[in-house]
N, CA, C and O atoms as a Tinker XYZ file with bonds, in Angstrom:
   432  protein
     1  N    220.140000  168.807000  131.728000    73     2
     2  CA   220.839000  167.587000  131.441000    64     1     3
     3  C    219.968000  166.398000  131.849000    63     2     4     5
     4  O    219.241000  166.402000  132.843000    81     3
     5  N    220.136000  165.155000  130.805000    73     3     6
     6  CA   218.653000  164.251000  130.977000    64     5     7
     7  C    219.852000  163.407000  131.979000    63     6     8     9
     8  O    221.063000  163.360000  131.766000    81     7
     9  N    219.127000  162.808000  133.063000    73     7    10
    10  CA   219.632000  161.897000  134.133000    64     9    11
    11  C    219.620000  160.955000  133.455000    63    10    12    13
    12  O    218.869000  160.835000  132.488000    81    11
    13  N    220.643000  159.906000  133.917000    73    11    14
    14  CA   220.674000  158.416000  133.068000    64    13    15
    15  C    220.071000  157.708000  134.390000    63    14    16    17
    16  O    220.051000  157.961000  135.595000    81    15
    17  N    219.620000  156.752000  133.589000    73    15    18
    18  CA   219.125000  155.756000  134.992000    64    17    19
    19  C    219.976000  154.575000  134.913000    63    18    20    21
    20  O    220.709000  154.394000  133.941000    81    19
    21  N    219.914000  153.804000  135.847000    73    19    22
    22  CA   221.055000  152.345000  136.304000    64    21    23
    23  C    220.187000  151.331000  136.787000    63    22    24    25
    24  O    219.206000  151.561000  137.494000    81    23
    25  N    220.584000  150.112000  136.371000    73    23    26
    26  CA   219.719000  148.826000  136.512000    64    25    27
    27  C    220.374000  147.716000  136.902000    63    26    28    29
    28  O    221.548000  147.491000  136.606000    81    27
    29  N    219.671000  146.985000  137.568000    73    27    30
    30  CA   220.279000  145.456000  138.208000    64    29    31
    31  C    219.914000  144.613000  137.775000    63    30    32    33
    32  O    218.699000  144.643000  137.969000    81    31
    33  N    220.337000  143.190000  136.894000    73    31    34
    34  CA   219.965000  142.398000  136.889000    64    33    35
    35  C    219.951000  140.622000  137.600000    63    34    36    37
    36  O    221.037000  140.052000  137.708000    81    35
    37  N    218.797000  139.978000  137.984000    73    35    38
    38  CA   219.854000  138.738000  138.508000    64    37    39
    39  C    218.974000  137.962000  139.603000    63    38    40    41
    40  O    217.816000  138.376000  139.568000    81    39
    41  N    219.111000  137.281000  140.257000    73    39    42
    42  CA   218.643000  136.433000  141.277000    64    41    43
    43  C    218.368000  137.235000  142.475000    63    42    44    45
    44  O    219.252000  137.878000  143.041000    81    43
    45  N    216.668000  137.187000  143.017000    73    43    46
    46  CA   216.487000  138.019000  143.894000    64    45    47
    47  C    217.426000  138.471000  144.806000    63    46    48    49
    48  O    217.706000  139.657000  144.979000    81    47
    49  N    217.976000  137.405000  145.467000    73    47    50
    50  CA   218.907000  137.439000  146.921000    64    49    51
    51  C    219.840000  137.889000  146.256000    63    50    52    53
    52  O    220.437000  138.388000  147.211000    81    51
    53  N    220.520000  138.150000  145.329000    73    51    54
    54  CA   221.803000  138.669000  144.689000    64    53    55
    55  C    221.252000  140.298000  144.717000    63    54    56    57
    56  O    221.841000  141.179000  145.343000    81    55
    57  N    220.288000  140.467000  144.095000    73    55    58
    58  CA   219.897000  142.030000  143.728000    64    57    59
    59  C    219.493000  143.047000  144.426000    63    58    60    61
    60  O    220.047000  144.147000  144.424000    81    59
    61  N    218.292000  142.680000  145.204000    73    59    62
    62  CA   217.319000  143.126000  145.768000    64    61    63
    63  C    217.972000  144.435000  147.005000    63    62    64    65
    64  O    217.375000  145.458000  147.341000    81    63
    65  N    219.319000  143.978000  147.468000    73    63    66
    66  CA   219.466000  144.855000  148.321000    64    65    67
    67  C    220.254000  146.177000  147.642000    63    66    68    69
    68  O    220.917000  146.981000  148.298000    81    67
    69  N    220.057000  146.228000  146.292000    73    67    70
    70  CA   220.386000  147.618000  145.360000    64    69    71
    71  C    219.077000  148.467000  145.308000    63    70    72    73
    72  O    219.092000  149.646000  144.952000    81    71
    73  N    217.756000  147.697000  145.743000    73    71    74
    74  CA   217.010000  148.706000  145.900000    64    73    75
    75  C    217.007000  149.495000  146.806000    63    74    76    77
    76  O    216.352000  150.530000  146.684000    81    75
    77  N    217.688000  149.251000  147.894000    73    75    78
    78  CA   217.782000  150.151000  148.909000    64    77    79
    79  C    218.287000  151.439000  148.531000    63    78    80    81
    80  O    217.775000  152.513000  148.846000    81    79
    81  N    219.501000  151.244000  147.718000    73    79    82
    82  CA   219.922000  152.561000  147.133000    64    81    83
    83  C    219.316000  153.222000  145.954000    63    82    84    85
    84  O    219.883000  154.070000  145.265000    81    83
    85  N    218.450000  152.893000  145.827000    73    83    86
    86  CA   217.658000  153.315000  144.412000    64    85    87
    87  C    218.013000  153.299000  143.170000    63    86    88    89
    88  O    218.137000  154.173000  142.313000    81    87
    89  N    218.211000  151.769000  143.206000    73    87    90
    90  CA   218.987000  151.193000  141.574000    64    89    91
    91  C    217.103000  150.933000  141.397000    63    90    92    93
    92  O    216.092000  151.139000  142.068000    81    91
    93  N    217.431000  150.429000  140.209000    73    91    94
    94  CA   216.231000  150.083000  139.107000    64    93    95
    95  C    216.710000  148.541000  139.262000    63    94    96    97
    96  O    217.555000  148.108000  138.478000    81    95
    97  N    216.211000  147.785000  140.190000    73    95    98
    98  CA   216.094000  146.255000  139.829000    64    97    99
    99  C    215.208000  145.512000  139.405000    63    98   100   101
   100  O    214.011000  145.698000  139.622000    81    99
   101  N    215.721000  144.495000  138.689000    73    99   102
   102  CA   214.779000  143.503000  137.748000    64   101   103
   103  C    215.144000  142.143000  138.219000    63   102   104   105
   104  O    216.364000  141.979000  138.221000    81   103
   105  N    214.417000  141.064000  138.641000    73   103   106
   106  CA   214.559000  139.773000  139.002000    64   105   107
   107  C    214.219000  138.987000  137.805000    63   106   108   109
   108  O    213.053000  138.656000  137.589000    81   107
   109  N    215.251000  138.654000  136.963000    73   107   110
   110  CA   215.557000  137.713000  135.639000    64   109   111
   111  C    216.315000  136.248000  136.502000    63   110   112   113
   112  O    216.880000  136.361000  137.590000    81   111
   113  N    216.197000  135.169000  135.886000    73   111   114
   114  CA   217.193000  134.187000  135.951000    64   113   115
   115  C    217.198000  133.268000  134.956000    63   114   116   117
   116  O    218.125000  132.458000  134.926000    81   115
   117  N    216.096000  133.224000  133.899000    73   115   118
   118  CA   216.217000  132.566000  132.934000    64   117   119
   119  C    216.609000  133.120000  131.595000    63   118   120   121
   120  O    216.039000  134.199000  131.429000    81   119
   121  N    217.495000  132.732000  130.406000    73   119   122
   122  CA   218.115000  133.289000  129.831000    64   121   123
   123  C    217.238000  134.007000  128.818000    63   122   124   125
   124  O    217.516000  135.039000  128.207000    81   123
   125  N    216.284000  133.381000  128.760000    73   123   126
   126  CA   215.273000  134.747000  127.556000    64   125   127
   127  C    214.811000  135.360000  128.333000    63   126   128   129
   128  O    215.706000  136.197000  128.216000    81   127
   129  N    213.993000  135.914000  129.345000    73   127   130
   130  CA   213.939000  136.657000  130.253000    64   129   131
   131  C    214.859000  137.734000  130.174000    63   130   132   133
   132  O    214.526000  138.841000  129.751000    81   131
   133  N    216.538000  137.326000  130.744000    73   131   134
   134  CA   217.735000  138.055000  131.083000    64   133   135
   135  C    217.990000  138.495000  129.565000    63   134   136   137
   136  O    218.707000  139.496000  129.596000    81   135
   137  N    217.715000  138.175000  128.394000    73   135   138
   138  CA   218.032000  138.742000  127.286000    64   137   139
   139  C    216.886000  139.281000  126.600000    63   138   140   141
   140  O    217.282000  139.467000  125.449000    81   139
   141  N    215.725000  139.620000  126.679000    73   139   142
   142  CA   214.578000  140.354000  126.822000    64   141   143
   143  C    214.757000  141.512000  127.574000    63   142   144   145
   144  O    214.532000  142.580000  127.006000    81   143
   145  N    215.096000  141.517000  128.667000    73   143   146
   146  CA   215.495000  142.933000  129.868000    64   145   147
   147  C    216.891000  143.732000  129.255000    63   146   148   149
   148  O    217.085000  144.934000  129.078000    81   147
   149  N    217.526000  142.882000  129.078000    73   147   150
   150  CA   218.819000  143.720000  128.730000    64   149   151
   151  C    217.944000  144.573000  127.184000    63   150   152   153
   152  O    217.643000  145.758000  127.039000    81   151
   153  N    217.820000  143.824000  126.586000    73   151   154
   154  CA   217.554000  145.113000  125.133000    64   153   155
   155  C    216.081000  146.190000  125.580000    63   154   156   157
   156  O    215.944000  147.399000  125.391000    81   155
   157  N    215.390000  145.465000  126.045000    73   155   158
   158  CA   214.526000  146.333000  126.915000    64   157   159
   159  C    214.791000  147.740000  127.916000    63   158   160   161
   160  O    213.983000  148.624000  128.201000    81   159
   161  N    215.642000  147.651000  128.160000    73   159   162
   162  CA   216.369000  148.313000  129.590000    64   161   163
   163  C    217.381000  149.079000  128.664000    63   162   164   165
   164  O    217.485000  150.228000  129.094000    81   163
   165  N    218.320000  148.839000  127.336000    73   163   166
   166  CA   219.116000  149.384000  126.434000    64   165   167
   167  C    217.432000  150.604000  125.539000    63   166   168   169
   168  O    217.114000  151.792000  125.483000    81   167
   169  N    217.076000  149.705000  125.213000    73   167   170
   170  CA   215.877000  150.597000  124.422000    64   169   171
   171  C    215.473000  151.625000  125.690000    63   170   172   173
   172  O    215.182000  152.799000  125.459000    81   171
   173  N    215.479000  151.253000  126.605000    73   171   174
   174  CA   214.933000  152.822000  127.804000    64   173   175
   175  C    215.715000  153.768000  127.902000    63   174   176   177
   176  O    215.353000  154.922000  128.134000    81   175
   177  N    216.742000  153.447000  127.757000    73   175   178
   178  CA   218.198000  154.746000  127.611000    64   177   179
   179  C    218.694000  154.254000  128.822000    63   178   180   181
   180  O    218.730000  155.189000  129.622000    81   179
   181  N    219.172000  153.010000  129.420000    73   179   182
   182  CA   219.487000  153.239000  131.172000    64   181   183
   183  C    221.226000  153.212000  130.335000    63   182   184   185
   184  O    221.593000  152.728000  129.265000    81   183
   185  N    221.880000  153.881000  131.290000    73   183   186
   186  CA   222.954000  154.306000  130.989000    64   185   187
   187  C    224.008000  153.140000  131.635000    63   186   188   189
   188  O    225.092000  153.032000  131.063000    81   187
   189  N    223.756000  152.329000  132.714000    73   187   190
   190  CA   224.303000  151.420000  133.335000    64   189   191
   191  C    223.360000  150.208000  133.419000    63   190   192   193
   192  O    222.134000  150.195000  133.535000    81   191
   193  N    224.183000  149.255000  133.338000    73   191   194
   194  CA   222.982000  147.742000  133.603000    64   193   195
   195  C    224.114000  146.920000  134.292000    63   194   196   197
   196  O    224.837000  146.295000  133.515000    81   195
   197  N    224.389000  146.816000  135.644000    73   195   198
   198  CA   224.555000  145.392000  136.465000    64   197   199
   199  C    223.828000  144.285000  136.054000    63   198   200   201
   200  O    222.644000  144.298000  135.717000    81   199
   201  N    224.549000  143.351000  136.087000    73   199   202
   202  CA   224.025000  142.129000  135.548000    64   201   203
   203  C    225.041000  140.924000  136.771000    63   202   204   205
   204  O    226.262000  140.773000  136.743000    81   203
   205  N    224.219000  140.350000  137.571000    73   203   206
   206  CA   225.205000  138.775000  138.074000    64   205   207
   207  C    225.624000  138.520000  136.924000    63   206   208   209
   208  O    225.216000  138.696000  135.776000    81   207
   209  N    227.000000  137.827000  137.676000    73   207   210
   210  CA   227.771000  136.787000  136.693000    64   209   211
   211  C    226.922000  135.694000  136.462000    63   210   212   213
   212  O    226.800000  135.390000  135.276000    81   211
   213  N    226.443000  135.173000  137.097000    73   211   214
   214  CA   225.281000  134.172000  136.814000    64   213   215
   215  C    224.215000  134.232000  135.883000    63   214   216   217
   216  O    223.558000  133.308000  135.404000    81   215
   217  N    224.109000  135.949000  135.622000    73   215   218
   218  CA   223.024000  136.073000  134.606000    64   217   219
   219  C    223.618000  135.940000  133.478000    63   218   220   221
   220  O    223.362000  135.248000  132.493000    81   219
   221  N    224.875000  137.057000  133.845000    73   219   222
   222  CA   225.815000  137.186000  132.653000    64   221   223
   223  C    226.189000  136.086000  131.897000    63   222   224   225
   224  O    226.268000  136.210000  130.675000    81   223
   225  N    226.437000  135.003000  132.450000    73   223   226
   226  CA   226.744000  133.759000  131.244000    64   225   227
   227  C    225.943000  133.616000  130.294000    63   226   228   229
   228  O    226.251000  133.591000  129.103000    81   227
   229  N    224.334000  133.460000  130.980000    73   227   230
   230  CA   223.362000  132.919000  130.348000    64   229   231
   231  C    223.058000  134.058000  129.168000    63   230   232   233
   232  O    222.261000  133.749000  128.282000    81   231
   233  N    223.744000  135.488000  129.148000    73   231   234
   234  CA   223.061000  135.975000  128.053000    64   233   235
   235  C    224.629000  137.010000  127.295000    63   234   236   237
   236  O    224.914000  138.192000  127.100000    81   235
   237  N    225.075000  136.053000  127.151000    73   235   238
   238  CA   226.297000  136.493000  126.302000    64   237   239
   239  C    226.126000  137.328000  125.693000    63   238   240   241
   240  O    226.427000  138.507000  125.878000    81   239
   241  N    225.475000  136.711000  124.651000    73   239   242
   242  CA   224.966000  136.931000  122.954000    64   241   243
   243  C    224.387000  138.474000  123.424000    63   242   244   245
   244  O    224.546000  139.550000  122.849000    81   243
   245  N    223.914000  138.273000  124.243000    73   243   246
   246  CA   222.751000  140.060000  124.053000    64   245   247
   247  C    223.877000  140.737000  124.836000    63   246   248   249
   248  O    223.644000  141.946000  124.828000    81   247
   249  N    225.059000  140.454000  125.543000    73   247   250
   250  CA   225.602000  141.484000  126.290000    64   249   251
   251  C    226.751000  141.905000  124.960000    63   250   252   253
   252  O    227.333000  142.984000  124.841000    81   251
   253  N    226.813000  141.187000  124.413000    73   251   254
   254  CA   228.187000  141.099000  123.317000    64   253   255
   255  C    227.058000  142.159000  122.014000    63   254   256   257
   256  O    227.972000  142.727000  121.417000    81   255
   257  N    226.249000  142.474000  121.595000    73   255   258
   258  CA   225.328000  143.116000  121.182000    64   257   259
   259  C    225.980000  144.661000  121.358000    63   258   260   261
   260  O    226.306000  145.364000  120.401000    81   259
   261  N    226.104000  145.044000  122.763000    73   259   262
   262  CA   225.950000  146.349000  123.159000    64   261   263
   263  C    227.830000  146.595000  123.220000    63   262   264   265
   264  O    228.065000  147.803000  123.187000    81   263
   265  N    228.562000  146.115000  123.264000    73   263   266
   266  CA   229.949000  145.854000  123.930000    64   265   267
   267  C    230.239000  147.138000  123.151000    63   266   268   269
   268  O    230.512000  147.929000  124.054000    81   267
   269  N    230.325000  147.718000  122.138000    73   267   270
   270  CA   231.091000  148.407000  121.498000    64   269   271
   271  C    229.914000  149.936000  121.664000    63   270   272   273
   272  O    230.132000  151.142000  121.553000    81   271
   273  N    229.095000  149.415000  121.864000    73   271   274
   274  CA   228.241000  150.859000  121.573000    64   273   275
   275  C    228.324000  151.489000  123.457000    63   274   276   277
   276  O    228.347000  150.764000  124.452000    81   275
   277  N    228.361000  153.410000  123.410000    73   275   278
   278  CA   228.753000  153.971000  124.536000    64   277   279
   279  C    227.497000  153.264000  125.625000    63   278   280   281
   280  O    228.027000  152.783000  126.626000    81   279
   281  N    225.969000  153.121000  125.606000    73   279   282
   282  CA   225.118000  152.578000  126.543000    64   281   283
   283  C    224.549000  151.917000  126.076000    63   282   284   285
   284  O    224.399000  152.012000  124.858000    81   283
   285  N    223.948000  150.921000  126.796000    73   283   286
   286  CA   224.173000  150.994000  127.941000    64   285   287
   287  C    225.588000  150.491000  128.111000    63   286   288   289
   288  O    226.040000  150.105000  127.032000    81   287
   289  N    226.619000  150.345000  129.345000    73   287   290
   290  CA   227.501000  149.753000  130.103000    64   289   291
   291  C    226.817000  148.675000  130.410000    63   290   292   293
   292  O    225.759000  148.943000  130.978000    81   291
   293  N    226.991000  147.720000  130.272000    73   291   294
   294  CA   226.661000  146.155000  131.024000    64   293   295
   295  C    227.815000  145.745000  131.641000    63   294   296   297
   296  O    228.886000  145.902000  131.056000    81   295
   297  N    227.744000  144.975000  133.318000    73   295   298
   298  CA   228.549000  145.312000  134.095000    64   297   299
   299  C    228.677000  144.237000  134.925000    63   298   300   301
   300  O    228.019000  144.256000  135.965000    81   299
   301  N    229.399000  143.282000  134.685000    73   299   302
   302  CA   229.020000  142.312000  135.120000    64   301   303
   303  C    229.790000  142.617000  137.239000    63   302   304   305
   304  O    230.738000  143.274000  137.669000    81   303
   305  N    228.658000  141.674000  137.978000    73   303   306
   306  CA   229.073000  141.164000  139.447000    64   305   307
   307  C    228.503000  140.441000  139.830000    63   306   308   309
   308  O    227.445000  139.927000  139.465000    81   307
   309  N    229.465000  140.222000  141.052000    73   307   310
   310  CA   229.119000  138.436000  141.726000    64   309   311
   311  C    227.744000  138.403000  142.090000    63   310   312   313
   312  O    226.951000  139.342000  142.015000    81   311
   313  N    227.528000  137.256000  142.485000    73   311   314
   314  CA   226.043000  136.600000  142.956000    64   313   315
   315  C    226.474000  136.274000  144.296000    63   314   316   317
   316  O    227.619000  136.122000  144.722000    81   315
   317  N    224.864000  136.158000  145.150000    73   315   318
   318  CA   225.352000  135.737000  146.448000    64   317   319
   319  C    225.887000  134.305000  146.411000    63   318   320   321
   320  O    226.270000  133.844000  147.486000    81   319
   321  N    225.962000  133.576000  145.370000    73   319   322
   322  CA   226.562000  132.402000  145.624000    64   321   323
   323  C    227.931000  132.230000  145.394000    63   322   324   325
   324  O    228.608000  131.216000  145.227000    81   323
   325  N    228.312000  133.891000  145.428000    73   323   326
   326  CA   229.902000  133.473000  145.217000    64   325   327
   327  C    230.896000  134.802000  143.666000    63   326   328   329
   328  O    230.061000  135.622000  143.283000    81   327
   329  N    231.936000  134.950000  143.125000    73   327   330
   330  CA   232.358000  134.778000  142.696000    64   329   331
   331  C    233.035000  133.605000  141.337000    63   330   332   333
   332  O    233.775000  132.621000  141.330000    81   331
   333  N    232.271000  134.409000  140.300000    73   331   334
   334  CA   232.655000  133.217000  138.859000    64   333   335
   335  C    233.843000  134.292000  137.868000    63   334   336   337
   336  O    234.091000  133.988000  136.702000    81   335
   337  N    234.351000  135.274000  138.394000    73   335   338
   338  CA   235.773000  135.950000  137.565000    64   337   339
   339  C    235.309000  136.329000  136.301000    63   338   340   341
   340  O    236.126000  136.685000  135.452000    81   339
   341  N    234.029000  136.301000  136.041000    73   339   342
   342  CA   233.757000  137.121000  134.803000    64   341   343
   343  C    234.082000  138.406000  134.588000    63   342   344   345
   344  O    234.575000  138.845000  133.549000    81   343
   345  N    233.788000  139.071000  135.646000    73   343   346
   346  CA   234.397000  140.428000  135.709000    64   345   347
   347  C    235.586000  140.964000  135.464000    63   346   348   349
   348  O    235.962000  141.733000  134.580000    81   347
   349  N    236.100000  140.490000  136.306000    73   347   350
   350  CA   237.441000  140.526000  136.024000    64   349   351
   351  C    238.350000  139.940000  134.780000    63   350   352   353
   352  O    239.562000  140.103000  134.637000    81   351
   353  N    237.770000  139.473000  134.224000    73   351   354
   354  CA   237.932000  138.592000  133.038000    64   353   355
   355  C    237.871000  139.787000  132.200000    63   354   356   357
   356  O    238.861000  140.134000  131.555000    81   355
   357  N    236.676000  140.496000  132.163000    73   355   358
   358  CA   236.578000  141.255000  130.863000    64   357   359
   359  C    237.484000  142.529000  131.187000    63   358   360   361
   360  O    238.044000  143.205000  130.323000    81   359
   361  N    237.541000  142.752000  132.542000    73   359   362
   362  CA   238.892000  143.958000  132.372000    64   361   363
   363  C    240.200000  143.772000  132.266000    63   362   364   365
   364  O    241.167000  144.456000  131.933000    81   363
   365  N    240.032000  142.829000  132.581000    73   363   366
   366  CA   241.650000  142.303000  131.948000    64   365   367
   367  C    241.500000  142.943000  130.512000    63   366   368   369
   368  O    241.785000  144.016000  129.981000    81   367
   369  N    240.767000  141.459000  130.061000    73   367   370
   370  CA   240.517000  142.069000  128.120000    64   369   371
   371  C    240.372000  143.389000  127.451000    63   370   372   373
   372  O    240.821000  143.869000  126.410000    81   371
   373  N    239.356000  143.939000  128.691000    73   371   374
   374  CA   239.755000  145.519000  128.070000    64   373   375
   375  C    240.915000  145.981000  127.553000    63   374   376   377
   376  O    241.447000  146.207000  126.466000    81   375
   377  N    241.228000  146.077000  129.341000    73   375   378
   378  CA   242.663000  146.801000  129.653000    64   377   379
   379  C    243.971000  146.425000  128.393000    63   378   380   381
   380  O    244.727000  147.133000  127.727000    81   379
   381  N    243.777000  145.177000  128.492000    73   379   382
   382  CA   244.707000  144.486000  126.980000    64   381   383
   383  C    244.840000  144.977000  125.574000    63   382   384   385
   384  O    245.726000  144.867000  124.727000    81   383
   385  N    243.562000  145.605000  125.607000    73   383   386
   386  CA   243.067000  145.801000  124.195000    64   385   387
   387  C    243.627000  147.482000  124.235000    63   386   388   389
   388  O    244.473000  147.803000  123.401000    81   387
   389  N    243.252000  148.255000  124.975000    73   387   390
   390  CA   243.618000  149.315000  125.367000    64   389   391
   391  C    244.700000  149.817000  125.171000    63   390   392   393
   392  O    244.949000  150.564000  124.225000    81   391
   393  N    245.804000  149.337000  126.393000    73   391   394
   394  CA   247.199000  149.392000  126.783000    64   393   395
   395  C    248.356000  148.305000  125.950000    63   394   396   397
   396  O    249.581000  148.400000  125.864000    81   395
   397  N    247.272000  147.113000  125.317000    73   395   398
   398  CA   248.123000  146.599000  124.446000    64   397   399
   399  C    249.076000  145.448000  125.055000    63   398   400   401
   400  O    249.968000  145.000000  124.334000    81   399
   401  N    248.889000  144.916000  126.485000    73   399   402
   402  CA   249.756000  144.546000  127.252000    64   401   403
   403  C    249.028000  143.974000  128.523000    63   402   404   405
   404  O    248.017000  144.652000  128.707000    81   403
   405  N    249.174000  142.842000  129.608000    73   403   406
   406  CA   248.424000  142.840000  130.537000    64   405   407
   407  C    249.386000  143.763000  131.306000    63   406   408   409
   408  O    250.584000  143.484000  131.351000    81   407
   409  N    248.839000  144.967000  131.974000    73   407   410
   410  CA   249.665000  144.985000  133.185000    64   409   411
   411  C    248.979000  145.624000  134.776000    63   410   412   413
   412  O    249.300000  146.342000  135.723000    81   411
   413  N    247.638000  144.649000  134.182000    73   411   414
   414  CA   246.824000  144.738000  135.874000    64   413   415
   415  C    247.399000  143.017000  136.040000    63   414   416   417
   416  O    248.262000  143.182000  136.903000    81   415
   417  N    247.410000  141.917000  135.805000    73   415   418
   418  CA   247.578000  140.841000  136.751000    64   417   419
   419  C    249.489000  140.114000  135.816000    63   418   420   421
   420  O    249.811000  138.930000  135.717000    81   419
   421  N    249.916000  140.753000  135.563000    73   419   422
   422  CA   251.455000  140.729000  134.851000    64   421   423
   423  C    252.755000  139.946000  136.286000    63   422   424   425
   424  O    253.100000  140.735000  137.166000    81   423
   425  N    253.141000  138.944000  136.326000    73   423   426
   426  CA   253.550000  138.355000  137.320000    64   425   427
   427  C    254.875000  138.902000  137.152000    63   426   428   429
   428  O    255.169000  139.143000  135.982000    81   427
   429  N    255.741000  139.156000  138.017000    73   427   430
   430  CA   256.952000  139.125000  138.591000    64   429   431
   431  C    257.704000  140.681000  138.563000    63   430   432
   432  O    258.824000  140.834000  139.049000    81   431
């Protein structure tokens, strides 16, 4: 069975401490760069791609590319500067699309 590999993308201080665990990180922050790596990193077969939310804005267009196809997963998380709800944003939307209904953040 061929191993998939997993990748980080994003602002050093955001990433860097995924190498410890033996992710595949890449230090992108400008948006052709961050959308150069992503189809780059899709063309390698990596089966997972973390991406900051911070990167993630800047490269929509190439993450919206892969959205429907099984890999890579592009995955969005926070930056050390914080939390921007992208993430969570898109599982909502999943989940919606899915189940047809919100009923991860559904009030009362």
């Amino acid at each position: 069975m061929e191993k998939r590999k997993i990748a980080v993308i994003g602002d050093p201080s955001s990433v860097m401490i995924f190498k410890a665990i033996g992710l595949d990180v890449f230090y992108e922050e400008r948006k052709n760069q961050i959308e150069k790596r992503i189809h780059s990193l899709a063309g390698q077969g990596y089966a997972v791609i973390y991406i900051t939310e911070k990167a993630a804005v800047l490269a929509q267009e190439a993450i919206e590319l892969y959205a429907t196809a099984t890999f890579p997963a592009i995955i969005p998380i926070p930056s050390s500067e914080g939390v921007l709800g992208i993430g969570m944003k898109k599982l909502k939307s999943n989940v919606e699309k899915a189940v047809g209904a919100d009923i991860l953040f559904k009030e009362g």
